[in-house]
N, C-alpha and C positions, 0 to 999 in steps of 0.2 A: 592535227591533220583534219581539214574539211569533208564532207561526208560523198563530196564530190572527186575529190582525192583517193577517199579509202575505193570507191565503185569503181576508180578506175584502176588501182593497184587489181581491185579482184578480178575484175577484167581482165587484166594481163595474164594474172597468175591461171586463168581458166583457158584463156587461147594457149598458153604455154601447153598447159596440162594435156589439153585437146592434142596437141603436137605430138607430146611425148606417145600418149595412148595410139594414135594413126601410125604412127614412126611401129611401136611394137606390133602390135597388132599385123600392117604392112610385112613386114621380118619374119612373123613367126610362118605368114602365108606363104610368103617366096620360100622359106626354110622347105614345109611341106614340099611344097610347087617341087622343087628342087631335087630333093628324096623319090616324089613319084617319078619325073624326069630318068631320074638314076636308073631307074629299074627297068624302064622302057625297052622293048623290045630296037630301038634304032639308037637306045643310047648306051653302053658299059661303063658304072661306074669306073671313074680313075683313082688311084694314091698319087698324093703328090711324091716327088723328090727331093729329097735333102742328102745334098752333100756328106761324106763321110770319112772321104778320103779323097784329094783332089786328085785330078789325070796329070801324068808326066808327057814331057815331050810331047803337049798338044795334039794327044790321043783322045778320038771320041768315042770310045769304046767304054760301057760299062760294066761295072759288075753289082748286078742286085742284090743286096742285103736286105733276107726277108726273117722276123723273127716271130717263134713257138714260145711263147712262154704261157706258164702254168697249168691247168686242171686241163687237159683238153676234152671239149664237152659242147657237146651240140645245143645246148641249151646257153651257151653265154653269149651274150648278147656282143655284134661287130660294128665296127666303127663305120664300114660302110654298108657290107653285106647284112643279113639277118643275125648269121651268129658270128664267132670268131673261125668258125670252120667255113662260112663260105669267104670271110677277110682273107684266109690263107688261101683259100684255092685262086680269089680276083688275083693277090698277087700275083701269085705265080702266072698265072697267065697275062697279067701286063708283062712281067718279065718276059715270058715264052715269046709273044706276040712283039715285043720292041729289039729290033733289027741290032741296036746298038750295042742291048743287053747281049754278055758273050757269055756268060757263066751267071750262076747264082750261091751264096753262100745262106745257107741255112741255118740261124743262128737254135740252137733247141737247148732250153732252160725249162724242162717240163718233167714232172713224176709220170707223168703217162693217165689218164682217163679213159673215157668212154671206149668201149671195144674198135663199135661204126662208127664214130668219129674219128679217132686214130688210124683206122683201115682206110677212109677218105680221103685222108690226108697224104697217108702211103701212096696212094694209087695215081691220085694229083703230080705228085712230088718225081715219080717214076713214070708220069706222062712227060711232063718237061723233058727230062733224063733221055728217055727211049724215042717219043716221038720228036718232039724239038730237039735233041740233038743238042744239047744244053747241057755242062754241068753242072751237076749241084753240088758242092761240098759241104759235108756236114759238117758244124764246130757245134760243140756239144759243152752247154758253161756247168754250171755248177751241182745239175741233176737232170740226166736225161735217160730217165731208167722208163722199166716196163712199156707206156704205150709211146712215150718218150724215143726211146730207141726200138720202138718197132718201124717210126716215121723217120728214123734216121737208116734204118737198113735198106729206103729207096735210095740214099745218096751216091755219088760216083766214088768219093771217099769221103773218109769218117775222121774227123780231127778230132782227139779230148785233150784234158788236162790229167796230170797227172791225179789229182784229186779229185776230180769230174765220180760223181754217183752214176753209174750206169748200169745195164744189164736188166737183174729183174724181170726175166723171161718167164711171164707165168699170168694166169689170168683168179681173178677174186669174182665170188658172190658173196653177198652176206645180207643178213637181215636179223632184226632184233626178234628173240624170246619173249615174251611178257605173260606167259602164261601163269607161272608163279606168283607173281604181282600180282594179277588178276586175283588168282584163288585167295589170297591173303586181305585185299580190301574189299571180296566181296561179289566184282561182274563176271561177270562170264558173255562171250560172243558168243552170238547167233546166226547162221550161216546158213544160206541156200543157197545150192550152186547146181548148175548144170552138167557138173561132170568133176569125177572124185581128182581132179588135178587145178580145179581151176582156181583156190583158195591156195596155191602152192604158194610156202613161204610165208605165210599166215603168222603172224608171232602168235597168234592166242592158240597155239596149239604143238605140239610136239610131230612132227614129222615122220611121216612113216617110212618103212625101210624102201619101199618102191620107191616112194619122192626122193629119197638124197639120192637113189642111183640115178634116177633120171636127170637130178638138176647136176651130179655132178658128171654125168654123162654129157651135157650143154654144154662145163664148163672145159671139162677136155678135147671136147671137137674143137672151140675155140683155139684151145693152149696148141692142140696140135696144125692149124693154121699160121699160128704165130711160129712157131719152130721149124714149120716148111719154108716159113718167108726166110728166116735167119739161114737157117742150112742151104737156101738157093743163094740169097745174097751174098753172103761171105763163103760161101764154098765150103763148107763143112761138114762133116759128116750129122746126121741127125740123130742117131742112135746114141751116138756119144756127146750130143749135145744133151740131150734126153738125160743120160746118167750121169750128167756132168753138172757145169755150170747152169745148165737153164732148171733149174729147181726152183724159181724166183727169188735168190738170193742177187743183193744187190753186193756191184764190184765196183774198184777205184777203176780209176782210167788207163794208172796202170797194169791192174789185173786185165782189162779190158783188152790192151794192145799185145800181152802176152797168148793171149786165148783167140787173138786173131778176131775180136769181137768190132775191132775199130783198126783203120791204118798207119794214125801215125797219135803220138803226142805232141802238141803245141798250143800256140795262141791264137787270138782271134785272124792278127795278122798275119799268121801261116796263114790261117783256111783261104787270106785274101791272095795271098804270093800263091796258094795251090791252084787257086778258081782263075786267078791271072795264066800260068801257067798252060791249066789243059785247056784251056780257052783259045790258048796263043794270044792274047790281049795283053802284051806287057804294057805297063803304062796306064790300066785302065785306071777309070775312078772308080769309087766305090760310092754306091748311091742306099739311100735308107728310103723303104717307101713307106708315108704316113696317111693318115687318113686327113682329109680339108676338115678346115674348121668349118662350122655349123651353126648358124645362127640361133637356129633352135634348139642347141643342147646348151645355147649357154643361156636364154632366158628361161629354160625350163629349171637350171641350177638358183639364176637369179628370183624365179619364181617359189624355190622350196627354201629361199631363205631368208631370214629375217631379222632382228633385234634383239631376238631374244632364242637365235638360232644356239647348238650347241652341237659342238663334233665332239664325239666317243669313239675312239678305238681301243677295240677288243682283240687283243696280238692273239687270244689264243684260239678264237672262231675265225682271224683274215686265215692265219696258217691251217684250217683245213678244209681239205674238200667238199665242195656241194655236192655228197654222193645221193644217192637216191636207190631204196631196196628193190630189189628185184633186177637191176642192169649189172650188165656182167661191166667188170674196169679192166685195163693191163694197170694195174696199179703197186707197187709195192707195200707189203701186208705193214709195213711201220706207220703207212698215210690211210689205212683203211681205219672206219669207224671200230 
């Protein structure tokens, strides 16, 4: 190849490159552009729709399928919102806010999390419900305990399975000890504080009898907010919810429907034939909302990987909680650190 040949190959191969570089660079801008757009005060992010059950008899009615799954926690990052907590409330209010939508089914696959985050959620959930005028049906898959089924006692009604984990009426704090450690390799912490409560929870130190009344004094104003919400929602008494099942022990589905915790047993399909139902939308579809693709989450994926990339999965840290010490959870004690 002449020398006049090779200058021109590298030519090519440079305006290409130039190409490629303008083309990402342009994408990752509009990606930005696009994200601030979203948040705009004249703009509300949308979820698209996907099909999930088509409409009969040429009915334009739908029914939104919107779904809770796992740790609920204001710190997990949402597909379109900041976290997953504000992804569930846009739902629900595209839902609330589109004419077509006549019902929603709440799909909830979650152990339960953060206290205010699960109370958020409730409140959202039981705005739809009360002020829109909207069903919600709850179907409840394969764990929907503690903060779980506290976002499922906004529902109109409560669908599980007979195997469905639920219940787990009770609120957790924890934080680790290390004080012993300490003393055996040697450190010891040193501490200034402004006030004999503000190091509360401290691992390098053993707890005094005032702190554990007070933090478990936290923790049953809490418990006893969650157990006002149960004994309003399901009409029960509280007192005997109290000496009863809500101890945080977790129940089947069918424990659940005997104790009046939930309304009926079935499948995802009931919850659909239920939310068609008090809707009066026979025929409706049933629609999934997802979050749009992004051009900038995929060259930011495309940008962390490489050649010499390697994926590890660790089964036994994906299955647990990002808890964090000092926050209260509706958690069940089996998922607790």
């Amino acid at each position: 190849m002449t020398n006049q040949n090779r200058l021109g190959c590298l030519s090519v191969f440079l305006f290409v490159a130039l190409c490629v570089s303008l083309f990402v660079n342009l994408a990752v801008i509009f990606s930005k552009g696009a994200r601030m757009s979203g948040v705009s005060a004249n703009s509300i992010p949308k979820f698209e729709e996907q099909v999930v059950q088509a409409a009969k008899d040429g009915a334009d009615s739908k029914i939104a399928l919107i779904s809770l799954r796992g740790v609920i926690s204001g710190s997990e990052p949402g597909g379109i919102g900041e976290t997953m907590v504000d992804d569930l409330k846009l739902q629900l209010e595209q839902a609330a806010n589109d004419e077509n939508v006549k019902a929603i089914v709440l799909n909830v696959d979650s152990p339960g999390g953060e206290v205010t985050a699960s109370d958020i959620i409730y409140n959202a959930v039981k705005k739809v419900r009360d002020q829109n005028k909207k069903p919600v049906v709850i179907y409840m898959g394969s764990l929907a305990a503690s903060g779980g089924y506290y976002v499922s006692c906004a529902g109109s009604y409560l669908i599980a399975n007979e195997t469905t984990f639920t219940g787990s009426i009770g609120v957790i704090m924890q934080t680790l000890h290390y004080e012993d450690l300490f003393n055996k390799v040697g450190l010891q912490m040193i501490t200034f504080k402004s006030g004999k409560f503000k190091d509360l929870l401290s691992g390098s130190r053993t707890l005094t009898d005032e702190e554990k009344t007070y933090v478990q004094g936290l923790v049953m104003q809490t418990y006893d907010k969650f157990l006002g919400i149960v004994a309003t929602e399901r009409k029960l008494d509280k007192e005997t919810l109290r000496n009863g099942i809500a101890d945080g022990r977790v129940i089947s589905g069918k424990d659940a429907k005997e104790n009046k915790l939930i309304d009926a047993l079935g499948s995802v399909e009931d919850a659909y034939a239920k939310a068609q139902e008090l809707s009066k939308a026979t025929g409706a579809a049933v629609i999934r909302y997802q979050a749009p693709f992004k051009l900038g989450k995929l060259f930011r994926l495309l940008g962390q990987s490489g050649s010499d990339s390697k994926v590890e999965i660790n089964v036994t840290e994906a299955l647990k909680p990002k808890l964090e010490a000092g926050r209260l959870y509706y958690l069940p004690t089996m998922l607790a650190p």
